[in-house]
Structures are given as C-alpha cells and as structure tokens.
N, C-alpha and C positions, 0 to 999 in steps of 0.2 A: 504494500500500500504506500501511497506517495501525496505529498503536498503537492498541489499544482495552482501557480500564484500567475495573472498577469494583473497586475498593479497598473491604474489611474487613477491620480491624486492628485489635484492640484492646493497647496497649501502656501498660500500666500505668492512669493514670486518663483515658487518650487512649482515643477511639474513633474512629476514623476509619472514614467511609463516603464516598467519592469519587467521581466518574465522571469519567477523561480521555479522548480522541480527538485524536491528534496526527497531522494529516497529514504524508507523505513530503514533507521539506523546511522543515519547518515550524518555528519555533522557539517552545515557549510558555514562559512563566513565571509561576513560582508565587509570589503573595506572600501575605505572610499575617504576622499576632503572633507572638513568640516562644512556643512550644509548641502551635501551631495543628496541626502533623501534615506539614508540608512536607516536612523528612528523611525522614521516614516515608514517603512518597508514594515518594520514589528509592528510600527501600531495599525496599519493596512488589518497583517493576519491577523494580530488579536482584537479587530473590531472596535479599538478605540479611535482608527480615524476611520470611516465609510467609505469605499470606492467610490470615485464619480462615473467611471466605467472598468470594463473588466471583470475577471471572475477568481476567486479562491474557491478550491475543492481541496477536502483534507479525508481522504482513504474512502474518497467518492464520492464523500455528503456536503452540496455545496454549501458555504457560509456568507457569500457575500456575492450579488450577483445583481445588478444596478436594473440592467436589461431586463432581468425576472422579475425583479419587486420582491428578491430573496434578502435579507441579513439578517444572521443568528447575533442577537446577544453577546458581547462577550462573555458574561458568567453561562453561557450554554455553547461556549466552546470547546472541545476537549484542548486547548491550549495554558500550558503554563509560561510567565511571563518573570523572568527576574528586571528590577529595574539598574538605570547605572546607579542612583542614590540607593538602590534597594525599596527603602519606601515603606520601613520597619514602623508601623504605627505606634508613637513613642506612649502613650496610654495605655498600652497591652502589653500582659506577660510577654516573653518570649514564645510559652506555649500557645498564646491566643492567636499570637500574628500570625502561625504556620499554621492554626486551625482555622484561620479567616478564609480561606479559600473553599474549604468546605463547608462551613457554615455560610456561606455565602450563595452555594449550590441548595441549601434548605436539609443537609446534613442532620440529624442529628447532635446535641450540644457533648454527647455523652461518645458519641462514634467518632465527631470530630476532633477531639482531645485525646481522645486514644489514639487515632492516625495520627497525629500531631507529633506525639511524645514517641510514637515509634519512629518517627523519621529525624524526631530530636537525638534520640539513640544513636542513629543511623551518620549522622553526618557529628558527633562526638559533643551535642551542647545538652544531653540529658541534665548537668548541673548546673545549666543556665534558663531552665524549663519557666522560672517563677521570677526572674528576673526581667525590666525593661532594659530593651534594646540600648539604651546608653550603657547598659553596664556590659556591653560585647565590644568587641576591639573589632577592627578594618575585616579583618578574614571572616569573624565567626558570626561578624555580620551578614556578609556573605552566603558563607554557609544555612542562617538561618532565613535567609531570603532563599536558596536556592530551595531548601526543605519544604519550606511555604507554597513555591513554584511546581514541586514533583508531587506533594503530599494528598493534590486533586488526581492523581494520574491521568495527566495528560499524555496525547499522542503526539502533541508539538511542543517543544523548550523553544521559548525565544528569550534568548541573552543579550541586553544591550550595556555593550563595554561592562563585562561586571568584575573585570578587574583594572579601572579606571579610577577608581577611590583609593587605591592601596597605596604604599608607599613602595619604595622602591626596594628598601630592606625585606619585605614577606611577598611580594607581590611572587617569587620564583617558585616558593613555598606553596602557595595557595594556588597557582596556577597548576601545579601537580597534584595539590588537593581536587582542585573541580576538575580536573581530567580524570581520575580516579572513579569520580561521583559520575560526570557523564558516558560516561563507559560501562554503568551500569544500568542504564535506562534506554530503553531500547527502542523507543520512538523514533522522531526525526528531529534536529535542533538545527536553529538557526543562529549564527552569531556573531553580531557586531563588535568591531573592532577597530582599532587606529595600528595595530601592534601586528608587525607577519610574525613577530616571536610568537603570540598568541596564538595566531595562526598555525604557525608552522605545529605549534605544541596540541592543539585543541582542536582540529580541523581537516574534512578529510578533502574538501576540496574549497576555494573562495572565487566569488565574484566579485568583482570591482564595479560599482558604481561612481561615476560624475555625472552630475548637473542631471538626477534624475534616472537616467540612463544606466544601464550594466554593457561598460563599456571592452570587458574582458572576463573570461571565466574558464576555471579548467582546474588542475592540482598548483599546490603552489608552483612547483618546483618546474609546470610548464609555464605559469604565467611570469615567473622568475625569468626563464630563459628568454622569452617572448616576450619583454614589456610593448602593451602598443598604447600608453599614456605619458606623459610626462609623470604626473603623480606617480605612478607606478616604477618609472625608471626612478624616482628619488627614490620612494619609499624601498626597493631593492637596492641603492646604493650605484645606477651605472648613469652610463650618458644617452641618452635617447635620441636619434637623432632621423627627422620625415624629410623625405623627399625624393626625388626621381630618379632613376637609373637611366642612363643611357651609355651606350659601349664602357661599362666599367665606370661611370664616378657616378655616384651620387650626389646631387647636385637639389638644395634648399630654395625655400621662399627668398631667404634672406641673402643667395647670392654663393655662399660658402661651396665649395665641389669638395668630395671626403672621395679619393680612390679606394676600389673595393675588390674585393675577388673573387670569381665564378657569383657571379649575383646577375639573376634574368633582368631584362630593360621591363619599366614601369615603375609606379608608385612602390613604395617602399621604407622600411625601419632598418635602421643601422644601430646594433649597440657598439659603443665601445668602451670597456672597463675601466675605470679610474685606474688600476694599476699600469697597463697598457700604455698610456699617455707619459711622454718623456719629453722634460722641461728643460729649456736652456734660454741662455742672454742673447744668443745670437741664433741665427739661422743654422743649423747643426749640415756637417759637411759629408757627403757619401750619396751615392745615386740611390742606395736602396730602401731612403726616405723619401716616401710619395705623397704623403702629407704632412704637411707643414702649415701650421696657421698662429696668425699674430694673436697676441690678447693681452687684457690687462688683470691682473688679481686684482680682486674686489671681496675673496673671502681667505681666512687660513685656520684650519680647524684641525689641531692636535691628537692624535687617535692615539696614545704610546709613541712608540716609536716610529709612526705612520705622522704625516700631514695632508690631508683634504684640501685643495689649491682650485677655489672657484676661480672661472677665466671668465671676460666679456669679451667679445670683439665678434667678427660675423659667424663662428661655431661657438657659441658660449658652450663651456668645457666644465669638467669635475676632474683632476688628478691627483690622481695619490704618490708621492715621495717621500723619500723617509726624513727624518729628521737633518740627518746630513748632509743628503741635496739641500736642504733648504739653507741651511747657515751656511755651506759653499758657498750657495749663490745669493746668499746675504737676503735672503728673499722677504719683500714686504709689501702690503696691499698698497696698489696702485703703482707697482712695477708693471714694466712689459714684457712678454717673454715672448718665446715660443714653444708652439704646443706639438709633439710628431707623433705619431702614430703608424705603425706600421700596417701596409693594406691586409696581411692574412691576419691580423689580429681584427678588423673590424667586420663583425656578425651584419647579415644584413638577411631579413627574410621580407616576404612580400605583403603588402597589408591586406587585410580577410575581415569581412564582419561579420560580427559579434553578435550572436543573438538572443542570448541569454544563459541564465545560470543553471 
C-alpha cells in the first residue's frame, strides 16, 4: 500500500504543485530552501492546509480530493504528525500529551493512558509519565512528541525538521535514537529537512523541492552525483555549472566556455569538485590546462586543514586548498587569481525533467 500525493496549494505568494508516492515502509525526505513549500507539503497530507486542486490517497482511501467535494478531517486520518517545536501542551502531564491523540479520536480516557504509558515505556520517558513537558530536555522532548505521533497508529509519520531544536552536542545522539524508533514502524514517513546528514542517516530516498516544485528526486547518493539545482550543488558541497555543449565546451548565459570530455552537444550540467579546482596568481603554464578563468575571492572559509575559496568573475567558482596554498599565496578576499580545472575532471550529464518524488 502507498501514499499517492499530487499537491495544489496556493498559500500566500507560494504555489505549490507536487507529486509524492511513498511506499509502505518507506522513509523519504524533503529538502529544499527556506520557503520552498516543505511544511506545506505535511500540512497538505495531514489536512491542516486543504488542497485547492489535486488528490491524496493513502492505501486507496482518498483524503483530500477538491474535484470530488472529498476531505477527511485530520483527527480521521490515519496520519501521525511530529511538529518542528513538537507542540508539547505545556498544561498536561507528559502522559496526557501522548494520550491526546487518542483521546482526540473519542478513545476511551482509560484505553488512552494505557496506550500512552506503553509507548512512554517504549521510547525510555516511563519516569517522566506525570511530569510537564518543561521538565524534558531537547531529545526527550522529542521523543515524547514522536510517542504522541505513533501512539494513534498511524499509517503515515510526517516529520517536520524534528531534529531542528537540538543543539549541536545531542543532536548525533538522538538522531540514532529516532532512526532506531522509525525502523520500527512500518508505515510510510515523510520527512522534512535542511540537513542531507539527516538524510543520509534517516532516509531511504529524498526529493528536492524549490519554489513549490520537486525539482529533483531519487536516493541520495544519485541526487548527490547529479545535482541539477544550484541549492543542491551547495547543499552537496560542489560547483554547478548550466549550459550548452557544442563540439566539447560548455558554454553559459553569462559568457564563461568550461572545456569538457566525451559530453553529447545540447543543454547540459557540469559539476566540478571544489577539490579539483587549482588556484594561482598568474595564468598557470602547460598546454594540458584547458580551463582557465579569472576571479576574485569574495569568500575564505576554514575546514581544518582545508580552505573553501569562493571566486566571482564570469564562472563564479567554490575551491578547496589546503591551508598552505593559501598562506603561499598570501591569499585574501578581494584578490585575483586564477581558477584551472582540468577537462576529465569536469562531470557533465545532460538535463532531464523531473517529475516527481
């Protein structure tokens, strides 16, 4: 059985038009920019925002369906919801907040608190059962929202950023904690993100959402190889680079030509690896550099013994050298250098659209 989402939403200067399919079991995750439609996408399947067109069906039984004059309720969805804040009602035990979802379904007072306290068990806050949520730290706050979110049994988890509140000290902790936890539940989860750590840890494949849109989608580790975003080339760490083939160079809006190798004529993405990129004060001497481009640093960002060397000029660039290069070449933002690259070192596959998750 499968989630099957095509999302229309228009909320505010947001449009969003989506398509997911999350199989039974399945965990994906959504990344994307701030204000790209993410939240929106959870609150779409869990019915707290309405479609204005499009359909959700969840293991066949549709929930939301504008054209039919269908929408379920969210308290008569089989979906659970963690929030990013969690959203731990500061007025209730701890046992009450995870038994809120069932008593919310018209549970039982007595069936509810029992589920409740078995799922308190379950995720290790049995001793925080009669306690309010201020007296739980970043994790077991967590934990006690996700309890709250499984403790309906639902057939859908949707996660938004729910390890966005943590600090940076437990967040590694707990992030093995909730992998743990969703590993045992065997629905289908969706889950938003800023983080491909998250990803990569919690998730068995992700779509990328901008401006609404699912502008890429597949396992990480293809979308990795394949950035066809900008976002996406940052958030993987390379250089992204669109434009045309013709007989071997790739050639930009902005003018730039990048020589390439065995790569077909047409439209087309180039990555090339921050490491890959080799900086000098002068034009560097040998014919079997075929790209060569001026620029000026405008960034210099410290990794250990690595430095990140943002460039502008007509290939605005990302390079990595080590520390040494840099005090060599005495290097400091708003020098000029130049950028080389060598052509078998630059990826170039051909652009494809994308048409959902």
């Amino acid at each position: 059985m499968t989630l099957e989402a095509r999302l229309e939403v228009r909320v505010g200067s947001l449009a969003l038009a989506a398509e997911l399919a999350v199989a039974d079991g399945e965990v994906l995750a959504l990344l994307g920019p701030n204000g790209a439609g993410k939240s929106t996408v959870l609150r779409a399947l869990a019915g707290l925002t309405p479609l204005d067109g499009g359909r959700i069906t969840l293991d066949g039984d549709v929930l939301d369906d504008p054209a039919a004059n269908v929408l379920v309720a969210p308290e008569a969805r089989r979906i659970g919801f963690v929030f990013q804040d969690y959203q731990l009602f500061p007025h209730m035990s701890v046992l009450e907040n995870v038994a809120y979802g069932l008593r919310a379904r018209r549970a039982p007072k007595a069936e509810a608190r029992r589920v409740a306290g078995e799922w308190l068990e379950r995720v290790g806050l049995s001793a925080y059962a009669a306690q309010r949520p201020s007296a739980l730290s970043g994790g077991q706050a967590q934990r006690a929202a996700l309890a709250r979110a499984l403790a309906t049994d639902p057939r859908l988890l949707l996660l938004d950023e729910p390890l966005a509140a943590l600090d940076a000290g437990t967040r590694g902790a707990v992030r093995a904690e909730l992998r743990r936890h969703l590993e045992t539940f065997g629905g289908m989860r969706v889950l938003v993100t800023h983080d491909p750590v998250d990803a990569h840890a919690l998730a068995d494949r992700v779509a990328v959402l901008e401006a609404g849109q699912i502008v890429q989608a597949g396992t990480l580790a293809e979308v990795t190889a394949r950035p066809r975003s900008r976002y996406v080339a940052d958030l993987m760490g390379v250089n992204l680079v669109r434009g045309t083939v013709t007989d071997g160079v790739l050639r930009t809006d902005r003018g730039a030509a990048v020589v390439v190798a065995d790569a077909a004529a047409g439209p087309a993405f180039a990555v090339i690896r921050p490491h890959s990129v080799v900086l000098t004060r002068t034009v560097p001497d040998g014919s079997s550099v075929r790209n060569c481009w001026e620029g000026t640093v405008t960034g210099m960002d410290r990794l250990g013994d690595r430095v990140r060397v943002s460039l502008e000029g007509p290939l605005p660039l990302v390079a990595e050298i080590t520390v040494g290069a840099m005090e060599a070449m005495a290097l400091r933002p708003g020098d000029t250098v130049h950028a080389s690259v060598k052509a078998t070192e630059v990826e170039v596959y051909g652009e494809v659209e994308v048409h959902g998750g």
